[in-house]
N, C-alpha and C positions, 0 to 999 in steps of 0.2 A: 105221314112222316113222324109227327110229334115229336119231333128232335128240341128238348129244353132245357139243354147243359151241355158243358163240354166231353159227358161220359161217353165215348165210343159207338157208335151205332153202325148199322148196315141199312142200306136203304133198294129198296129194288132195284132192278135193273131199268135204266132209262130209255127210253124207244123213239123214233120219231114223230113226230107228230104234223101229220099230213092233211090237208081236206076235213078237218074237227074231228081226223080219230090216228090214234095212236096205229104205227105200222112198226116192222121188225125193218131192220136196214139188208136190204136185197146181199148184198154179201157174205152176211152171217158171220163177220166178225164185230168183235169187241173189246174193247179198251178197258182195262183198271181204274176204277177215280180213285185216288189216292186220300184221304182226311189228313193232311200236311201236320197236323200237332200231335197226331198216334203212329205216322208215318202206315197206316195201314188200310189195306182196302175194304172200300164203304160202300160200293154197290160197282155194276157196269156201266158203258152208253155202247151202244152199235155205231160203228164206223162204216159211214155212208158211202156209196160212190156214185159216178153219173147218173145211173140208172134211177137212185133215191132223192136224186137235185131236179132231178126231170120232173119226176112223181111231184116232188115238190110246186116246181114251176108252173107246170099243168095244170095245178089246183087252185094256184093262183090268179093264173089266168082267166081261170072258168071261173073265177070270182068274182071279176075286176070289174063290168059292166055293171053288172049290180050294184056293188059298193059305190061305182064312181055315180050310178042316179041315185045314189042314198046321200040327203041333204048335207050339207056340214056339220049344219046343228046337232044333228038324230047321230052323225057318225061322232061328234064330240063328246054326245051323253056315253056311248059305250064307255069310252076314256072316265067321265066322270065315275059312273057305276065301279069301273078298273081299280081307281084310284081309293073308292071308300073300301071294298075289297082288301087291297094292301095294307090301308090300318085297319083293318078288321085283322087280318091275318101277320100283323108286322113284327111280331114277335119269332113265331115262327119263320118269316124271312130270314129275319136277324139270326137266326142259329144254323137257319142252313148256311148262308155263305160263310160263317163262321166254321160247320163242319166241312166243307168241300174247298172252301175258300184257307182256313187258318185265320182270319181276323181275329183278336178278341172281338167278343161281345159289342162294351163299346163301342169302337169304330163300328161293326157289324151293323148298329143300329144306326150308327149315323149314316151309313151304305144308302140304306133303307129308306131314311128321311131323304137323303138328298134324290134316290128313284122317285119319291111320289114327287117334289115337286119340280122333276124334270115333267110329269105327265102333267102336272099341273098346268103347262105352259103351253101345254096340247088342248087342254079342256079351254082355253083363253082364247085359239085360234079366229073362233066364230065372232066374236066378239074385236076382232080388231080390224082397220079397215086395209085389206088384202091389195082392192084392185084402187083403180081411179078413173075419173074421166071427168071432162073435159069439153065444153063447145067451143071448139075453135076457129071455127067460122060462121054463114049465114047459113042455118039449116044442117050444120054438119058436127056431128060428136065423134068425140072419139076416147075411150075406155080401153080398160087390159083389165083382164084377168085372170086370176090362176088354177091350171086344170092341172089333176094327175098326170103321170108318167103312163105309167102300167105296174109292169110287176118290178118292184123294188128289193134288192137284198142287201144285207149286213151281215160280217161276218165281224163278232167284237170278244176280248181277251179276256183272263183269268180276272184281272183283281178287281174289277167291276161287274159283275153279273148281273145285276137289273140297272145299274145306274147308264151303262154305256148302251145295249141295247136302247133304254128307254133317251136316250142321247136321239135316236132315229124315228120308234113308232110310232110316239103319240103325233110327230111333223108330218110321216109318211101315211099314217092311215087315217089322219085328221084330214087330210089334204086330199085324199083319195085313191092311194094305191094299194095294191096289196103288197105281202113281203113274203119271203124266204130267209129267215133268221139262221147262221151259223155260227153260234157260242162257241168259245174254245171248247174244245173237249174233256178239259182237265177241272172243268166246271158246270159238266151238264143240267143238274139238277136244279140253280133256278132258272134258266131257262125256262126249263118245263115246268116249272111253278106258274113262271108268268104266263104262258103259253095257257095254264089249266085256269087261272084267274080272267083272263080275255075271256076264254069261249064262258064261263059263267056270269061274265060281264053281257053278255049277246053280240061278240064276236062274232059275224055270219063264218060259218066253216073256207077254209080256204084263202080268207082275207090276213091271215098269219100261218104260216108256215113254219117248224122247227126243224133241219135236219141238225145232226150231229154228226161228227167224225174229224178228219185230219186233212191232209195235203190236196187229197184228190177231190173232196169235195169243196173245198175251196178255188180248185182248177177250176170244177165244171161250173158252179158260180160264177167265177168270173167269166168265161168264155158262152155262156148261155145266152144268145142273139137276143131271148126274148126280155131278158132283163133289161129293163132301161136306166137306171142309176143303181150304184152299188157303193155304200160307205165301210170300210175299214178302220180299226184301228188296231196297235200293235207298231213291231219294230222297223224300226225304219226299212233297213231290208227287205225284209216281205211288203211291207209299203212299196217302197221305189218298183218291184218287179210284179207287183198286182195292179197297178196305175197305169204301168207301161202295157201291160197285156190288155188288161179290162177295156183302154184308149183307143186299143186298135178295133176294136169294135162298134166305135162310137160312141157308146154310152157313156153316161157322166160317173167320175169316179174320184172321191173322198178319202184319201188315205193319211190319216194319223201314222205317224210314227214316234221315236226312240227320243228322248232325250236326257241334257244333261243340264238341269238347270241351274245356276249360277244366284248366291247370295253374297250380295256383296257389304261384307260390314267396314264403317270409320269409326276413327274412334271418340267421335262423342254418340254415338248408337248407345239409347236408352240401353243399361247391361240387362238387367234383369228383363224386361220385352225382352230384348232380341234374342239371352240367350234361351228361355220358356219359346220363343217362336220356332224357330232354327231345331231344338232338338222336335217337336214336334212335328215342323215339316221332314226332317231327314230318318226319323224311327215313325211316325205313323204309316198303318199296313204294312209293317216290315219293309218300308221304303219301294213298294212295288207297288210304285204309283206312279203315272208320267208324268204329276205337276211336283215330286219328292224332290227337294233341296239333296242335290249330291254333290256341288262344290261350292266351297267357300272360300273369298275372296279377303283376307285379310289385310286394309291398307294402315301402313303404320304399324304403331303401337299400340293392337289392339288384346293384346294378351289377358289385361284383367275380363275381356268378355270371352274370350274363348276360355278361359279358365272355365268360370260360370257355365257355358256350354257344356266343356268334361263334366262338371258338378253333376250340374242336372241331369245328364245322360246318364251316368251312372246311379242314378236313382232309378232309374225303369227297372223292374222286376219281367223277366219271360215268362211269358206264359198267361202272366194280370195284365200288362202294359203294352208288352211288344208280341206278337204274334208270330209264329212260324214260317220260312220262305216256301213257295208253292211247292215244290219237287226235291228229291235230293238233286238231283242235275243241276239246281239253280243253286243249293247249300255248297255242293260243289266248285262252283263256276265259283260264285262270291266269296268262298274258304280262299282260291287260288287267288284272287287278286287280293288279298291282304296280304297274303301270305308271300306273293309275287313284290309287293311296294314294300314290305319288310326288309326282302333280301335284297331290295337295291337301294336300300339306304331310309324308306322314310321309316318317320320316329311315329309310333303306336302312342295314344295320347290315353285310349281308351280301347279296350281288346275284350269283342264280344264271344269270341274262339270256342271258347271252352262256357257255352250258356246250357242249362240243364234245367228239366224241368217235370218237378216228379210226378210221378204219375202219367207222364207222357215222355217215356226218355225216347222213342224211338223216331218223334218227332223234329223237323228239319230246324233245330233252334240256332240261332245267331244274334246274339245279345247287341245292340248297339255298337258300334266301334267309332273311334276317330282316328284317321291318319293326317300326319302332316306329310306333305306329299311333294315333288317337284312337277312342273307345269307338262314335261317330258312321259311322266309314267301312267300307264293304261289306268292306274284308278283312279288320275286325273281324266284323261281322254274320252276312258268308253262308260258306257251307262252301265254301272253296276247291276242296276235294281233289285240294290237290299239295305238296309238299314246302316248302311258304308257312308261316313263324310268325308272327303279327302277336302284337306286345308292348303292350300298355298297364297303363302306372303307377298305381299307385292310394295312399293313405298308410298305409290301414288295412287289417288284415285283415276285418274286417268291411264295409268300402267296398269289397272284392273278392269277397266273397261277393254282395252284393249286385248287382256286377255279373253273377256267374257266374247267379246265379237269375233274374235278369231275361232271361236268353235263352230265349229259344222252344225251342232243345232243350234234353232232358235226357238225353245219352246214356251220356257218363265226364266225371268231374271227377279230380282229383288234388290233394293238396297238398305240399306237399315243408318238411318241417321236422324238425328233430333234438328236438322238444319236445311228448314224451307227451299234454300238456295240449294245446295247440295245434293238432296229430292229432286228440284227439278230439274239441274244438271244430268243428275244420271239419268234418271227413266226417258230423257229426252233421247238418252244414247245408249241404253241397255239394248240391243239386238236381239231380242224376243218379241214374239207376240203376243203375252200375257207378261206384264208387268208391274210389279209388286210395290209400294213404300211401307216398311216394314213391314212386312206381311210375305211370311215362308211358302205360302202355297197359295199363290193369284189367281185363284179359280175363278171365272166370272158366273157369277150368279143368273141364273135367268129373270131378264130375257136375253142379257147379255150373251156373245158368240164365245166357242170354248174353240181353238185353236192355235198354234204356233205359227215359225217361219223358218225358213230354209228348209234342213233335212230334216224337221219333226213335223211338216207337213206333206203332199204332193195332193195338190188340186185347185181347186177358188173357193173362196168364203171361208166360213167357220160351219163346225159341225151342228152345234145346236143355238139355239136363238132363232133369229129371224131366217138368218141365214141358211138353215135348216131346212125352216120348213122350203124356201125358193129353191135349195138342192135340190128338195125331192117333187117338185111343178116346176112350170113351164109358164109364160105368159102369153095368152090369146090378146093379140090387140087388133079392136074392134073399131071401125068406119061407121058410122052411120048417116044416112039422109034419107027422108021419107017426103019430102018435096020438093018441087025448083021454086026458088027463092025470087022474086022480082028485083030481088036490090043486088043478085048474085054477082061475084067479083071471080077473077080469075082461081084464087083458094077455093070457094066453094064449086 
């Protein structure tokens, strides 16, 4: 690849990667990737169907015996090997998802740091204590432990490419299964980075699977009997209707979804924090992120910090600061709902509309914006996912709770205040699953679990953490007695 600038490149054509070798997708079509900052095409991926999920599955399968009698340990070292790999190669990460992705650089590399030590948390597994057990009576034990599934699949979105994957593998093939990975399509390429860094790790062939493509091979994924857990992430709708399919098959199934995260500022909120926080969670990755601050909750008179907000928003530069949105379809969509809150009244605080950036005009740019907005209009309601804050005023902090809870999702909330008391009023009553004191993007750090509530999840647990890795096992609980006991009581 040796992609190490922003300057334009073409990259081959991406293939699947089946059984430890690359295959052509039985259909013999192919997709455009798009590089979102030149608006131009940067290489193909083959768009898979049943036929290339099966291929997949198969090899899987024909793996899984072997890996699951391959120690924890020896299956942990691959992980580790994995992970020195990545800084070995991290720079180079860093430019891909920046070319296929649009990230600046910056974020690019943070992408990157935060992948390894999601793997990091994989190489820990062996080292923590899994199962338990117990003498709980005269002569008789009793223990759980945790075994593989089987064949495990993922299907995870554009603006993470190693970090969401890596959200699954290192829990799933630390643990003992194999996979069937489905990246979006519209970000092939590290996929198959990661995919190429495993098998030089000593990945055994077939213990990771890559296909790529679209709709249909996300069907046969989900409906493949032989899969035994399958995690998701992405919008809520494809969520709600791959939960419900994947369900009726039995199989466990983890779907991330859409949201609209909720910061809620008072006004004795530190100005400078909160407004340095705020623009950062609602313009980083061009806001095409599901922990990204898209509405803001103004109680009072809090104008001198929204002012600060506009400030500093309008110091990002496109192109250095803010990065491009994935698709013109998404520049699109996001052009319409400003454009949509304009004409029914809200007031433009900050207008990213008209962003350019030279040397790359042809790229999907949308400079920052702020809308004040009423609680009623779509760029209040629906998840934008781009670099869009809609603001609406409220007088009470309780009249902001309430609106923060009355949303359909529950994924991060936030509140920003300099008052102990006030903190732990709200975050007691913010209706999210990740929750913030000031702090614009509540990501839990591992080992902690990354997940929402309501409509920005569908399933049990959280994705990664502990929780993670028990998604992807099962516990065997174990009886034991190897003699009759003289003092024996009714228990034993």
């Amino acid at each position: 690849m040796a992609i190490n600038s922003y300057d334009f490149q073409t990259i081959a054509p991406i293939q699947n990667w089946i059984g430890g070798e690359y295959r052509e997708a039985s259909s013999g079509e192919s997709l455009d990737v798009i590089n979102p900052r030149h608006g131009k095409v940067m290489t193909s991926v083959g768009m898979s169907n049943a036929d290339d999920v099966q291929a997949a599955v198969d090899a899987a399968q024909a793996a899984f015996e072997g890996w699951k009698a391959t120690p924890m340990r020896e299956r942990a070292q691959v992980m580790y090997r994995f992970k020195a790999l990545m800084e070995r190669d991290f720079e180079e990460l860093a430019w891909v998802i920046s070319h296929e992705n649009g990230k600046v650089y910056n974020e690019a590399v943070g992408s990157v740091a935060k992948a390894i030590e999601c793997t990091e948390f994989g190489c820990s597994l062996p080292n923590l204590p899994l199962g338990e057990t117990l003498y709980v009576s005269r002569g008789v034990t009793c223990s759980t432990i945790r075994e593989p599934l089987g064949v495990c699949a993922g299907v995870t979105p554009f603006n993470f490419p190693y970090m969401v994957p890596l959200w699954m593998l290192p829990q799933a093939l630390v643990g003992g299964n194999t996979f069937v990975l489905k990246p979006s399509e519209q970000v092939p390429v590290g996929a198959d980075f990661l995919a190429r860094l495993l098998h030089e790790a000593g990945l055994p062939p077939g213990v990771l699977n890559v296909v790529h493509g679209g709709k249909p091979a996300v069907e046969a994924l989900t409906d493949n009997e032989t899969i035994k857990a399958m995690g998701f992430v992405g919008s809520t709708r494809v969520a709600k209707l791959l939960y419900a399919r994947g369900a009726q098959t039995g199989r466990r199934m983890l779907c991330l979804g859409s949201a609209k995260n909720h910061l809620l500022v008072v006004p004795d909120a530190d100005l400078e924090m909160t407004a340095v926080d705020v623009v950062r969670s609602f313009t980083g990755v061009a806001g095409q992120r599901c922990m990204a601050a898209s509405a803001l909750i103004g109680v009072g008179d809090f104008d001198p910090i929204l002012e600060a907000i506009v400030t500093h928003a309008s110091k990002l530069i496109p192109g250095k600061d803010v990065g491009p949105v994935i698709t013109k379809q998404s520049y699109e969509r996001i052009m319409g709902y400003i454009n949509d809150a304009e004409a029914a009244g809200g007031k433009i605080l900050l207008d990213g509309r008209n962003a350019k950036v030279e040397g790359a005009e042809g790229g999907y740019w949308i400079g920052p914006t702020i809308i004040e907005v009423t609680k009623d209009m779509p760029a209040y309601t629906d998840e934008i996912f781009g670099p869009v804050l809609s603001v609406v005023r409220t007088k009470t902090l309780d009249e902001a709770l309430e609106l923060e809870n009355s949303h359909i999702y529950g994924n991060g909330g936030s509140i920003y205040t300099t008052s102990g008391a006030t903190a732990r009023y709200a975050s007691q009553r913010i209706n999210a699953g990740m929750t913030g004191i000031n702090i614009g993007v509540p990501v839990p750090r591992e080992p902690f679990g990354f997940g929402g509530w309501e409509y920005s999840k569908f399933g049990h647990g959280d994705i990664t953490g502990m929780d993670g890795y028990h998604f992807w096992t099962r516990p065997r609980k174990l009886t034991t007695k190897w003699a009759l006991q003289p003092d024996a009581t009714w228990m034993s």
